[in-house]
C-alpha positions in Angstrom: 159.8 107.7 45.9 160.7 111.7 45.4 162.3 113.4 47.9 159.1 115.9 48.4 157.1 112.6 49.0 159.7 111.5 51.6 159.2 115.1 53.3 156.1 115.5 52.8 155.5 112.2 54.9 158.0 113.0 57.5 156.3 115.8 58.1 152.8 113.8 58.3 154.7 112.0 61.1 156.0 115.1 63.5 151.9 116.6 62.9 151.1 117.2 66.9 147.6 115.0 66.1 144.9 113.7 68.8 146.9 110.5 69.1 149.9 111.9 70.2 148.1 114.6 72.4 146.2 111.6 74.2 149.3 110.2 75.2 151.2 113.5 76.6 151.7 113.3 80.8 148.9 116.4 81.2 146.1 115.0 78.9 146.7 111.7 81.2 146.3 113.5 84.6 143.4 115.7 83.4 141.7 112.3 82.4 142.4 110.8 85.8 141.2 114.1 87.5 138.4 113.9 85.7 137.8 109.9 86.2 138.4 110.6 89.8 135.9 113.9 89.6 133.0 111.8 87.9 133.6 108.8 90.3 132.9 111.0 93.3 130.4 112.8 92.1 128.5 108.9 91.5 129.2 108.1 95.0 127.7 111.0 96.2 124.6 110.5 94.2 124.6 107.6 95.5 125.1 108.1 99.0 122.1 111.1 98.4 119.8 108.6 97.0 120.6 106.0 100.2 119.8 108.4 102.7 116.7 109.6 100.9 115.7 106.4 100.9 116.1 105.5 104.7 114.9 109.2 105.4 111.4 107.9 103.8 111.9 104.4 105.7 111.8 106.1 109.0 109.2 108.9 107.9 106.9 105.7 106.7 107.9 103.7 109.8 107.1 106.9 112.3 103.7 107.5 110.4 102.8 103.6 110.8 103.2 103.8 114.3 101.0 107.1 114.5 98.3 105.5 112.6 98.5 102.3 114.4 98.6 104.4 117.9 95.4 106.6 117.1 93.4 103.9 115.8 94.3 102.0 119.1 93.2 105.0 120.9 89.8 105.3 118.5 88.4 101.8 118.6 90.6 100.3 122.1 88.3 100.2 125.4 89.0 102.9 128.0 91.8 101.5 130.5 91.0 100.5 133.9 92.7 102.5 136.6 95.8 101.2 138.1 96.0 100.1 141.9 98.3 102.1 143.6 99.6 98.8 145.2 102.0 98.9 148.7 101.0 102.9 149.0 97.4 101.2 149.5 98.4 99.6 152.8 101.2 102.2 153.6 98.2 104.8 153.5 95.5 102.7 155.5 98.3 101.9 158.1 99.4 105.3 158.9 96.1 106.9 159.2 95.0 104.6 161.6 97.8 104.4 163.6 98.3 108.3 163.8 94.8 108.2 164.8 94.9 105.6 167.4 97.9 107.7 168.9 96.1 110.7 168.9 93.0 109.4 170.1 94.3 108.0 173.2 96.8 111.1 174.1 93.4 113.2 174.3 92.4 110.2 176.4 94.7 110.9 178.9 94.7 114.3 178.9 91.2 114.3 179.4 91.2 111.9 182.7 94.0 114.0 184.3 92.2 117.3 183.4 88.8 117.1 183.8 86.4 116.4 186.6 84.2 113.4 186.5 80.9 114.5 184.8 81.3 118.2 185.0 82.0 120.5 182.4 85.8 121.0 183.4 86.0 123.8 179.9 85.5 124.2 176.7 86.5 123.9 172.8 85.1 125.4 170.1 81.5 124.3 170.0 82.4 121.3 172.4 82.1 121.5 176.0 84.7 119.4 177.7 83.2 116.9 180.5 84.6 113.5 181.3 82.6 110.8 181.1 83.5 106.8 181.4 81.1 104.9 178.6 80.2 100.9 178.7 78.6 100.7 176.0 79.5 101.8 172.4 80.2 104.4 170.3 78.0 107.5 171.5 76.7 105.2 174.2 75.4 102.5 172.3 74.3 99.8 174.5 75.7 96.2 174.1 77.2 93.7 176.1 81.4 94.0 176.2 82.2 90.9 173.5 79.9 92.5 171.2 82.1 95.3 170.8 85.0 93.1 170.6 83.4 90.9 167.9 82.7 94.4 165.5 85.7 95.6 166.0 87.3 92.5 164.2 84.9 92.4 161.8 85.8 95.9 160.7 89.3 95.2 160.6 88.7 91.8 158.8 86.9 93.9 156.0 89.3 96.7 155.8 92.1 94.0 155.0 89.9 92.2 152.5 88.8 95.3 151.0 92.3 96.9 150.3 93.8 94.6 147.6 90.8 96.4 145.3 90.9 99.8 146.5 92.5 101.8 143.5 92.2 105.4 145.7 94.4 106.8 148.3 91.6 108.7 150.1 89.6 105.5 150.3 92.4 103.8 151.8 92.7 107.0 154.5 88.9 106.5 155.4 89.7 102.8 155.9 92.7 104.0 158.0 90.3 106.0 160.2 87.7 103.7 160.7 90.1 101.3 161.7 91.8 103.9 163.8 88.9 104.9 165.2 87.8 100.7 166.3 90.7 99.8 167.5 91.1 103.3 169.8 87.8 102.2 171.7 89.1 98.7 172.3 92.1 99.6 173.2 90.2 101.0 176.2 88.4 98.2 176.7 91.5 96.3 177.4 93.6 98.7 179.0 90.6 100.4 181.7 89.0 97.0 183.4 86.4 97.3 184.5 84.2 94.5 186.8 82.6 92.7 184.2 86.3 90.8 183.1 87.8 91.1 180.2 87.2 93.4 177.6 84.6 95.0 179.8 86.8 98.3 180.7 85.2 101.7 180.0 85.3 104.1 177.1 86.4 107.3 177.8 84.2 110.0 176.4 84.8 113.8 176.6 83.3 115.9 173.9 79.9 117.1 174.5 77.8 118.8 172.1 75.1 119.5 174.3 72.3 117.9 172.2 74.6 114.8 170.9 76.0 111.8 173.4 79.4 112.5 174.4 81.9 111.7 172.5 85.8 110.9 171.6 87.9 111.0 168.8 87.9 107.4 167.9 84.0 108.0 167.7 84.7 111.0 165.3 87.0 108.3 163.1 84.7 105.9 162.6 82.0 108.2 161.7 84.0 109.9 159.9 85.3 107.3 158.1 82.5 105.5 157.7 80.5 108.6 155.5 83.3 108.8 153.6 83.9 105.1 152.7 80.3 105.1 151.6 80.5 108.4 149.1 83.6 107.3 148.0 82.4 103.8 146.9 79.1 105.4 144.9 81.8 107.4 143.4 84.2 103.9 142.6 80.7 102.3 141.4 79.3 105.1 138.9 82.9 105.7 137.5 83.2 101.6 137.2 79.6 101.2 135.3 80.1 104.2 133.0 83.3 102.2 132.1 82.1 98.7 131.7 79.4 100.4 129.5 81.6 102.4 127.5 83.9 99.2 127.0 80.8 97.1 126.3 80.6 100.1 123.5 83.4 99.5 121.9 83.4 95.3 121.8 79.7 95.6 120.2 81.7 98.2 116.9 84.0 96.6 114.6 87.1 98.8 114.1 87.4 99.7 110.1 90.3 97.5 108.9 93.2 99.0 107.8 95.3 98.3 104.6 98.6 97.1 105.9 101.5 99.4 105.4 103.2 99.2 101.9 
């Protein structure tokens, strides 16, 4: 060989060529930069395209339960009203003990106050005369047990009655009529009379004028009573429109619905 061809391929040898560039220290870290840059960016494609997907999970999941929720609401009966439960008897309890209390405080107010059959004043509309009833409420006539006898009766069908009542103001109209009983017995027991037991007197002292006289405990039972019997229309209508409207909905068959995907 010539010594130009031995230059000539020494100098083919020192040629700064894409081999020897590839294996320089920079071209090495700028192809580990840009490993590490494409590597990252993959993940984070990835990570993108994982939270899209749960994103539509959730969004699907929500929109099932919405649909699932309204048709339950389109084609379900209507619900049936909740019992309020312990505030039932709570209710019924206090009413008629408030009253009871009430009742006879008037009671003895009006036997120190006011003469015997006279008009000893006045309230309101009432005139105030004192008057000692054995009978019943506004004078009823009636032998002494028989009072005794309705006056558990009515408290044996306000207890039964209160495990359905599903209104507070129904059990305050019980209260009163039981209020309103057990105020005229408790004069009955307490205000003897000659006839034995149970035979005391009722003490009346509202007069209308035009009406038998009265006393509170009369004014809770009618009260109560009136109300109890609106009330319950109310409780029946409101019950039959929603038997009927339930009756409604059993007799339609709710579209079926492709399950979600």
């Amino acid at each position: 060989m010539s010594a130009t061809e031995i230059e000539n391929a020494s100098d083919a040898t020192d040629d700064p060529g894409e081999p020897q560039d590839a294996a320089s220290p920079e071209s090495k870290r700028a192809r580990k930069e840009q490993a590490r840059t494409d590597r990252d960016a993959r993940r984070w494609r990835a990570r993108q395209e994982r939270d899209g997907r749960k994103q539509q999970t959730r969004e699907g999941k929500a929109e099932d339960a919405k649909g699932r929720s309204a048709r339950r609401k389109d084609t379900g009966p209507p619900p049936r009203r909740a019992l309020p439960g312990r505030l039932v008897y709570v209710t019924t309890f206090v009413v008629a003990a408030m009253w009871v209390v009430l009742d006879q405080a008037t009671k003895v107010l009006a036997v120190e106050g006011l003469p015997e059959t006279a008009v000893g004043g006045q309230l309101g509309p009432f005139d105030l005369r004192l008057v000692r009833n054995p009978g019943g409420a506004f004078g009823i006539p009636g032998f002494p047990a028989l009072f005794l006898i309705v006056t558990v009766l009515v408290i044996v069908l306000v207890v039964r009655a209160l495990p359905r009542t599903d209104r507070l103001l129904l059990a305050a109209a019980y209260g009163l009529v039981s209020g309103g009983a057990l105020g005229n017995v408790i004069d009955r027991l307490a205000r003897q009379g000659d006839g034995g037991f149970g035979s005391g007197h009722v003490v009346d002292f509202l007069d209308l004028g035009w009406w038998p006289v009265f006393n509170l405990a009369d004014v809770g039972i009618v009260v109560g009573a009136v109300a109890i019997a609106v009330l319950l229309t109310i409780v029946d209508r409101e019950e039959r429109a929603a038997e009927a409207e339930r009756a409604q909905h059993r007799s339609v068959r709710p579209e079926s619905v492709a399950p979600p995907q």
